[in-house]
C-alpha positions as a printed Julia matrix, in Angstrom:
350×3 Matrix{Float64}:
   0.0    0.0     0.0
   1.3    3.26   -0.66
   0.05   6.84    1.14
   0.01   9.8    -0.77
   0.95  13.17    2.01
   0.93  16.48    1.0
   4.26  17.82    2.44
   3.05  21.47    1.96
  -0.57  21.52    3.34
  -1.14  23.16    6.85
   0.8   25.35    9.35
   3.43  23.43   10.27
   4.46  22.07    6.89
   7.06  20.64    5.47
   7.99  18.97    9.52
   4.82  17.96   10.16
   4.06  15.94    7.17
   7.75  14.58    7.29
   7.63  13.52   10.87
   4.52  11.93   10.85
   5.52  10.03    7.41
   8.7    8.59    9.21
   6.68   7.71   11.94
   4.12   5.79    9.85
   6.48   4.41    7.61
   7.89   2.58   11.19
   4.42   1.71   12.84
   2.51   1.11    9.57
   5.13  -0.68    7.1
   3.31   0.9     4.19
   5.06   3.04    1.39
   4.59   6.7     1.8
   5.31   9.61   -1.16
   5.92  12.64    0.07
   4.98  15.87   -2.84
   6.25  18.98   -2.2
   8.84  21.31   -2.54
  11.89  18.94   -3.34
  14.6   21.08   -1.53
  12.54  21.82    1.35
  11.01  18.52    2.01
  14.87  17.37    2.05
  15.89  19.85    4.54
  13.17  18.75    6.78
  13.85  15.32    6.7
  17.68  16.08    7.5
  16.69  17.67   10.18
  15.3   14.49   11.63
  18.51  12.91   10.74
  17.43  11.47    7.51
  20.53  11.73    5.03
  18.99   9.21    2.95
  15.25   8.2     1.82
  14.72   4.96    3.7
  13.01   1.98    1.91
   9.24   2.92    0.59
   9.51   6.74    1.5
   9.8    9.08   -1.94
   9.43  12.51   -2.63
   8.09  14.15   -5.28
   8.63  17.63   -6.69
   5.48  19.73   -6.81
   7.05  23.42   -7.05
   3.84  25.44   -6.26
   1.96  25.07   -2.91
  -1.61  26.32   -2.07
  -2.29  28.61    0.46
  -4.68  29.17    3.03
  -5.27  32.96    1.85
  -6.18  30.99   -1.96
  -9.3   30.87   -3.59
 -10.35  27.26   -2.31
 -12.84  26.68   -5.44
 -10.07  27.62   -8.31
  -6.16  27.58   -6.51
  -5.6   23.79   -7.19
  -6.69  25.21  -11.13
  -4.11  27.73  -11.14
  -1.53  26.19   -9.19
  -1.21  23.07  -11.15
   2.13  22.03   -9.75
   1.3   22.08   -6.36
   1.38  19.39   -3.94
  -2.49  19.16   -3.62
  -3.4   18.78   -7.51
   0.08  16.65   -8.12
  -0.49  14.36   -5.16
  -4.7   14.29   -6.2
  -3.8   13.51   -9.71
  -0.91  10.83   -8.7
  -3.85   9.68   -6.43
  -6.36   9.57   -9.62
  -3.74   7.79  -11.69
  -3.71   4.96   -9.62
   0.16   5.59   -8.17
  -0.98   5.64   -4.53
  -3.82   4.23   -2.44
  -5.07   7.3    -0.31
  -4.14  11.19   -0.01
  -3.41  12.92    2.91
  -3.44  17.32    3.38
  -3.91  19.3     6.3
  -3.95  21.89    3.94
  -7.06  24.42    2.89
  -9.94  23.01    3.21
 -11.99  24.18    0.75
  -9.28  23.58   -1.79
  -8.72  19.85   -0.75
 -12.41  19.23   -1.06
 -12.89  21.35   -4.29
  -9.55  19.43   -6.02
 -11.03  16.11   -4.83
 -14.58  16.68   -6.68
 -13.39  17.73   -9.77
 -10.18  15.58   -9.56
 -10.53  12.3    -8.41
 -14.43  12.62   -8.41
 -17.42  11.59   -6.55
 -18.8    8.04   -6.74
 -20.87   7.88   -9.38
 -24.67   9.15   -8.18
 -23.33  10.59   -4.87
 -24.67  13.62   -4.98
 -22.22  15.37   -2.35
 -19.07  14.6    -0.89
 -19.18  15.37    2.92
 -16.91  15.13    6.06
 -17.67  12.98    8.41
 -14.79  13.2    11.48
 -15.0   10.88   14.66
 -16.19  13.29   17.47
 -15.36  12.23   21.03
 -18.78  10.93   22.77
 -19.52   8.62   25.67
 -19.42   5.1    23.63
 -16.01   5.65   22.44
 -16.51   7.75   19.47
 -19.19   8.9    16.87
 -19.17   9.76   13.08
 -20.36  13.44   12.39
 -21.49  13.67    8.91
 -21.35  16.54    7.75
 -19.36  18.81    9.69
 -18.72  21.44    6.73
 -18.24  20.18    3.42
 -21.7   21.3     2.5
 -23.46  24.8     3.88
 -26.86  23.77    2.43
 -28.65  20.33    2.13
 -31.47  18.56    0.96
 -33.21  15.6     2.35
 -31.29  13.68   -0.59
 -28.25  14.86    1.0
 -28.34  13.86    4.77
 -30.08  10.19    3.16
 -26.96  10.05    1.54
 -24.56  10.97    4.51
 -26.51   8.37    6.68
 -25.61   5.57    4.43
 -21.81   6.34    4.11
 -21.35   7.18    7.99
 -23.34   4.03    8.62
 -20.75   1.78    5.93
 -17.83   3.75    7.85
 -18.71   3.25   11.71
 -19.1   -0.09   10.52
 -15.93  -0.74    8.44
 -13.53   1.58    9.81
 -14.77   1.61   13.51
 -15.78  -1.96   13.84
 -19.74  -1.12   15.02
 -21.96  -3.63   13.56
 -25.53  -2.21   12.79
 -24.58   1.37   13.78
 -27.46   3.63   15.42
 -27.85   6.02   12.93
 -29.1    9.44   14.52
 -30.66  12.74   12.93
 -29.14  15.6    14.79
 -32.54  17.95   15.91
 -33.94  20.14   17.9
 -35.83  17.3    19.77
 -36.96  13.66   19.17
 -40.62  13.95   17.35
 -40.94  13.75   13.84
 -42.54  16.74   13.72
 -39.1   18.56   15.01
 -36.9   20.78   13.27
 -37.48  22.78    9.68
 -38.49  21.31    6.55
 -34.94  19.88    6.06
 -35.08  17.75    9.07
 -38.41  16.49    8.66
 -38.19  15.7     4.85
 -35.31  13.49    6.06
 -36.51  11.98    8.57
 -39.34  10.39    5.85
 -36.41   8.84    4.16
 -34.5    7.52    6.9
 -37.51   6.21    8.35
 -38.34   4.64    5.23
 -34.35   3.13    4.68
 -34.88   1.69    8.25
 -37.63  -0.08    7.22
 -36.15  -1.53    4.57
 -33.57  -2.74    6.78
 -30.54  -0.7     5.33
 -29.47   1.39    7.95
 -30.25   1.09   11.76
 -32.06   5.14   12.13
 -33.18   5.2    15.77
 -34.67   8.52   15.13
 -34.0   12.51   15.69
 -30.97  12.79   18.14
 -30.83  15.85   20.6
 -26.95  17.32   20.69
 -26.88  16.37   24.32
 -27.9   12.83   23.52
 -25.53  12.53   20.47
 -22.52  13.35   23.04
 -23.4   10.92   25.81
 -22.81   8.06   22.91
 -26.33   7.39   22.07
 -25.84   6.63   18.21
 -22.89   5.54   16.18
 -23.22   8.5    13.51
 -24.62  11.81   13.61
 -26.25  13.0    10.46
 -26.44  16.74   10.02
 -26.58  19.12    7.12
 -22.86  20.86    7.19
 -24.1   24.3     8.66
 -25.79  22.35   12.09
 -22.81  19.86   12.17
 -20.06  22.52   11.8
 -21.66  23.91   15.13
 -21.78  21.05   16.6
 -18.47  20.05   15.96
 -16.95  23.9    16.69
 -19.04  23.75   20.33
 -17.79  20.45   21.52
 -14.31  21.43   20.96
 -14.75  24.59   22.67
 -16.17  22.74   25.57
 -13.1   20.15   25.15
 -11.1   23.11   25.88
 -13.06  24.91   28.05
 -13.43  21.51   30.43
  -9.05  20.78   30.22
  -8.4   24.54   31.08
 -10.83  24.46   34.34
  -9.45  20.63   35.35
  -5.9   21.98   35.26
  -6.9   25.25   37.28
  -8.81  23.16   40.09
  -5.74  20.6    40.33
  -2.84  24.24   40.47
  -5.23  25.28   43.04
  -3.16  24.78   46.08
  -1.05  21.58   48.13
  -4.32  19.2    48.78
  -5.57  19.48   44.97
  -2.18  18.66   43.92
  -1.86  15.91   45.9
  -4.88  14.63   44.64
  -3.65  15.07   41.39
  -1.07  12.87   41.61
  -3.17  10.0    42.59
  -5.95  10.79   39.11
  -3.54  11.97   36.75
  -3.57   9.11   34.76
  -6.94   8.91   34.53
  -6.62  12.28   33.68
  -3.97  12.1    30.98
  -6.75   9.35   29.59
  -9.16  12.2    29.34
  -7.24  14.49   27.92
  -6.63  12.21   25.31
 -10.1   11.27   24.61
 -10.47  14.83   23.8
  -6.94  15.49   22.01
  -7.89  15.99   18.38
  -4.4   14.93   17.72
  -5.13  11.24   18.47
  -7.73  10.95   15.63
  -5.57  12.56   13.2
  -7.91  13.51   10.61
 -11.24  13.69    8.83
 -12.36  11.39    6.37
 -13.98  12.44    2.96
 -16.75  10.56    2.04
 -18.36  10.18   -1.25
 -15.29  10.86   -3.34
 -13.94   7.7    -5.48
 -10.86   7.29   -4.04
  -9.79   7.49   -0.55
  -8.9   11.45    1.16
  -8.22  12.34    4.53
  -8.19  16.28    5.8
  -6.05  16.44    9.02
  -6.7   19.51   10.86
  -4.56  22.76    9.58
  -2.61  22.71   12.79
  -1.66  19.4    12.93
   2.08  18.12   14.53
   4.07  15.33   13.32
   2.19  12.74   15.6
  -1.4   14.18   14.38
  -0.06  13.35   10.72
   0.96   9.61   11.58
  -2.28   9.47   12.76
  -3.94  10.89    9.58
  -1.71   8.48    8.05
  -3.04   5.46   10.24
  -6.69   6.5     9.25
  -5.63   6.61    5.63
  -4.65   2.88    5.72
  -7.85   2.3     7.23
  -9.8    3.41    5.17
  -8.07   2.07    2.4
  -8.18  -1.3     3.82
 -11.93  -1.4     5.19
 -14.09  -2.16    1.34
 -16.1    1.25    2.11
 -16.19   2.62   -1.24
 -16.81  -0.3    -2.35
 -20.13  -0.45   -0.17
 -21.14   2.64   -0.97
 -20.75   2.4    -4.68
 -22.46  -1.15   -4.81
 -25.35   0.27   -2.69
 -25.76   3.93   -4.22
 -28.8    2.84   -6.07
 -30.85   2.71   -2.52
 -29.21   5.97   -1.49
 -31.44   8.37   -4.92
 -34.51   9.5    -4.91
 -35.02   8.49   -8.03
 -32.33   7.49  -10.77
 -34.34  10.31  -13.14
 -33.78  13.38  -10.01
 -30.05  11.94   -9.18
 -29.24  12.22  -13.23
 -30.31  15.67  -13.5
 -28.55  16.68  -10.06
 -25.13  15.3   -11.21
 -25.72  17.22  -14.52
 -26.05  20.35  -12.42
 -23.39  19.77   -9.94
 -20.69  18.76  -12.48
């Protein structure tokens, strides 16, 4: 298997990307390609005392680099030697097995539409990261990747997250859960409800496992597997349990600092401590998977450090490995409206 990283993408790039590749290359024993800026991705590595490539790690020249400040929808057009629309079109070419850019956004998901394309009748591509919740995890889908959706849409993003808690997370018959305002049918605006009617109806036809609307509380105790959500509700979702991740780690370490007694106490919780810090360390989960696109793409966060990018590189691999585009392209058929709508959409979205 071989890993396609963007050595360029995100804020501390080329190290990042280089550290976490050396890392992976150890841990995983998969081949990794490094694109990017030749000289520069060289200097980084000798700086972690790499003189010479090891066995399965190459780099490849992209001279250009997109940046954050870049018009996400047309950059990876202009720049067509940078290491997002080299490494995409190495990854369309069939001379890797995944991609993975903690670079823009926007650009990465733009560049892997028009690129390495959708599956065939998917109407959008969406991101669907593993959020921290009380039974170990849950798929958010979408978290971004789409403002706007229709009931098509979130049908859609409740089959993939459903193929992907199962493949990738090992949950058989994921609860699937419609993020709301409360748990009646009758909940929510037209978008909600519209979708509900399809989710139901895919539950009933034994597809998925929908349990129904999900309140935001509920969906962070751990009562479902996957979280559907149009990309404007999940994005706020996503944004306020990270500021409460935050929010909670800052006020444990304040109570513990507080004076001798609650540092002695510390000392007999702090690894149950560390273990909850890392629960909620973004770092650990490395990245964001892209669902609906043909091949398989992993955003890691803009911010990410070396370890963060092995772990985006650990995701890639499993996604790679689990069959999931496979199950959503042999099952697409059950995730349209109607083959005459989904035609006339992908005409318009093209």
């Amino acid at each position: 298997m071989r890993i396609i990283v963007d050595a360029m993408g995100g804020d501390n790039a080329p190290q990042a990307p280089v550290q976490g590749a050396l890392a992976a290359l150890k841990e995983y024993g998969v081949d990794i390609a490094l694109v990017g800026r030749g000289e520069d991705v060289l200097a980084a590595l000798k700086q972690e005392g790499v003189e010479e490539l090891p066995k399965g790690l190459e780099v490849i020249h992209a001279s250009e680099v997109v940046e954050m400040c870049d018009n996400p929808a047309s950059a990876f057009r202009e720049k067509k030697d940078s290491s997002l629309t080299v490494g995409l079109n190495m990854l369309k070419n069939g001379e890797g097995d995944a991609f993975v850019s903690a670079g823009s956004t926007g650009a990465l998901l733009s560049a892997a539409t028009l690129i390495t394309k959708r599956i065939k009748g998917i109407r959008r591509a969406a991101m669907a990261p593993v959020v921290p919740t009380g039974n170990g995890g849950s798929v958010l889908i979408d978290c971004g990747a789409t403002a706007e959706g229709t009931p098509e849409f979130l049908l859609q993003f409740a089959y993939m997250g459903s193929y992907y808690a199962e493949r990738v997370l090992g949950r058989p018959e994921p609860k699937v859960g419609l993020l709301n305002i409360g748990a009646e049918p009758s909940k929510g605006t037209d978008l909600q409800r519209e979708a509900y009617v399809l989710l139901q109806k895919a539950k009933e036809e034994g597809r998925i496992n929908f349990v129904g609307n999900v309140e935001a509380r509920e969906a962070v105790e751990g009562t479902v597997d996957v979280i559907v959500a149009d990309g404007y509700s999940g994005n706020i979702f996503l944004k306020a349990l990270e500021g409460t991740a935050i929010f909670l780690a800052h006020e444990i370490k304040k109570m513990f600092k507080k004076d001798l007694k609650s540092k002695l106490a510390y000392l007999l919780v702090k690894d149950g401590v560390a273990d909850f810090k890392k629960l909620l360390d973004s770092n650990e989960v490395g990245g964001t998977a892209l669902l609906g696109i043909s091949r398989p793409v992993i955003k890691a966060h803009g911010s990410s450090n070396g370890y963060a990018m092995k772990n985006a590189i650990r995701q890639a691999v499993a996604f790679t490995r689990s069959g999931l585009i496979d199950d959503i392209t042999e099952n697409v058929d059950h995730m349209r409206l109607s083959a005459q709508s989904s035609a006339s959409g992908e005409d318009r979205d093209s």
